[in-house]
C-alpha positions in Angstrom: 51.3 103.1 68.5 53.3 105.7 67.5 54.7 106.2 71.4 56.3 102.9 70.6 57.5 103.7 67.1 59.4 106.6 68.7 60.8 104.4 71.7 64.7 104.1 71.4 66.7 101.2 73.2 69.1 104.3 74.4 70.4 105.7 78.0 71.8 108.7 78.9 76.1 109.5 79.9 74.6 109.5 84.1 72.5 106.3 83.5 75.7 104.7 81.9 77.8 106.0 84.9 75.2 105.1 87.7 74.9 101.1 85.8 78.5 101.1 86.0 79.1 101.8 89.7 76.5 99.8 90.7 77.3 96.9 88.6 81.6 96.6 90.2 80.2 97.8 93.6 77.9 94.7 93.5 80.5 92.7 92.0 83.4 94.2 94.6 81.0 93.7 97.5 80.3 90.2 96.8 83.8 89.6 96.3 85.2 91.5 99.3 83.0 89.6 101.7 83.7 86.2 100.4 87.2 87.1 101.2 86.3 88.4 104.4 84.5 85.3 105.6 87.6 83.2 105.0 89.7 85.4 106.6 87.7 85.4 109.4 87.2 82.0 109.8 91.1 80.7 108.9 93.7 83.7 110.0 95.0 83.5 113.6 96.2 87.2 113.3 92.7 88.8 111.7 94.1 92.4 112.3 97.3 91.9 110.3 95.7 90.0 107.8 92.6 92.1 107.1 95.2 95.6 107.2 97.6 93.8 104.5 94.5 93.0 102.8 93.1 96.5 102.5 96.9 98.1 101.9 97.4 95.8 99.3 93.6 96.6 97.6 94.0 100.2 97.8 97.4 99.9 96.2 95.8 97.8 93.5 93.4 100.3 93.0 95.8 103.2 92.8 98.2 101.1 90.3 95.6 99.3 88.2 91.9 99.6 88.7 92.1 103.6 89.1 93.5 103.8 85.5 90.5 101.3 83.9 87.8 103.4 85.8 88.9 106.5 84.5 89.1 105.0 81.1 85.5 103.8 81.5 84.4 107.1 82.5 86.0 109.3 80.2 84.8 106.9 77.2 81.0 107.3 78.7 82.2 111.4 78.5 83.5 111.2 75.3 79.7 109.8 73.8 78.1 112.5 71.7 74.7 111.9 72.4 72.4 109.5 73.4 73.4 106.3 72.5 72.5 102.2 72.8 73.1 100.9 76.4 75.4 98.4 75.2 77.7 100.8 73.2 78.1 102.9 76.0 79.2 100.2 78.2 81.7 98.3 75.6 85.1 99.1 77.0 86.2 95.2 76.8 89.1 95.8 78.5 88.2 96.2 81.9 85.6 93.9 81.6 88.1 91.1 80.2 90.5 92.4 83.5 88.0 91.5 85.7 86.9 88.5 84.2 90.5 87.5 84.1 90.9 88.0 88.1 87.7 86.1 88.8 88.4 83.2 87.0 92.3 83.2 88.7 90.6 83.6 92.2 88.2 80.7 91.6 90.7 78.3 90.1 93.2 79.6 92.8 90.3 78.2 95.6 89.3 75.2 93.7 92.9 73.8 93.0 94.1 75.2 96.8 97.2 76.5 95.5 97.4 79.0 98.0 96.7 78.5 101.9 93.2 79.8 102.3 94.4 82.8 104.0 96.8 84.0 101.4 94.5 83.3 99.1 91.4 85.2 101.4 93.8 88.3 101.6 94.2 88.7 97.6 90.0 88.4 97.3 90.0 91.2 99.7 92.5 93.0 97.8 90.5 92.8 94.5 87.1 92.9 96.1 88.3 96.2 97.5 89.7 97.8 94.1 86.8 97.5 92.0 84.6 98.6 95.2 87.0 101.8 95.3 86.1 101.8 91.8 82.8 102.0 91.5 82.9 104.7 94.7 84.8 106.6 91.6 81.6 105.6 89.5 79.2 107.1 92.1 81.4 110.1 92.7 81.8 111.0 88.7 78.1 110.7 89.0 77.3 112.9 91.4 80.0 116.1 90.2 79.0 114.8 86.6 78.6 118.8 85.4 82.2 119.9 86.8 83.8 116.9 85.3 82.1 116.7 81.9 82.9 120.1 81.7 87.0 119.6 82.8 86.7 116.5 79.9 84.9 118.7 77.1 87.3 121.8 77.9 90.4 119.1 77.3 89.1 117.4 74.1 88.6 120.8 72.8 91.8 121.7 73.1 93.5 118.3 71.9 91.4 119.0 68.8 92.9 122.2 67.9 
């Protein structure tokens, strides 16, 4: 009994990282193929199409994405302890960004605005950026020490 009085609903700065990457990697992956498949199966010029799509994504990513990931991380850093999983993972934000593209990318496909290559290269584009991003997940993950410790030597200095 008492084992689960002292049981707290609470995860740790990696766990909040690792749920993170694996939650836009899923996300990105699932997108990025979708796109893929249409490509595939609509573009005459597949090479062109798929290296626009990819130039285009990691652009994205460098512009946009990059920025929101970093934000994400650095607010999982910036926890004090231990805290609830969903306070740690409350940056609204990003999740509203990528909410926002989704819906745009299905309405885009239902409505056929967009000739289904067009619209295959910008779901590679955007599957790609938050897969990039949630490599940036895994990769904050695994030097977690070296940059928690970059982070903490910063805020102590902004504080001053």
């Amino acid at each position: 009994m008492s084992l689960l009085i002292n049981f707290k609903r609470s995860a740790a700065k990696r766990i909040l990282l690792l749920s993170a990457g694996l939650a836009w990697s899923m996300l990105g992956f699932f997108i990025l193929s979708d796109g893929l498949k249409n490509l595939v199966e609509y573009s005459h010029h597949l090479q062109f199409h798929i290296m626009l799509a990819f130039l285009a994504g990691a652009l994205v990513y460098i512009l946009l994405f990059k920025r929101v990931s970093d934000k994400h991380a650095n607010h999982i850093y910036s926890i004090k302890k231990r805290i609830s999983f969903q306070i740690g993972m409350d940056n609204i934000k990003s999740y509203f960004l990528i909410g926002l593209g989704i819906i745009i990318l299905l309405y885009l496909k239902e409505k056929m605005v967009l000739h289904r290559v067009d619209l295959s290269v910008i779901t590679i584009m955007f599957g790609l950026s938050l897969f990039l991003s949630s490599i940036r997940f895994f990769y904050l993950l695994v030097f977690f020490r070296k940059f928690y410790k970059k982070y903490y030597i910063a805020q102590k200095y902004i504080s001053q």
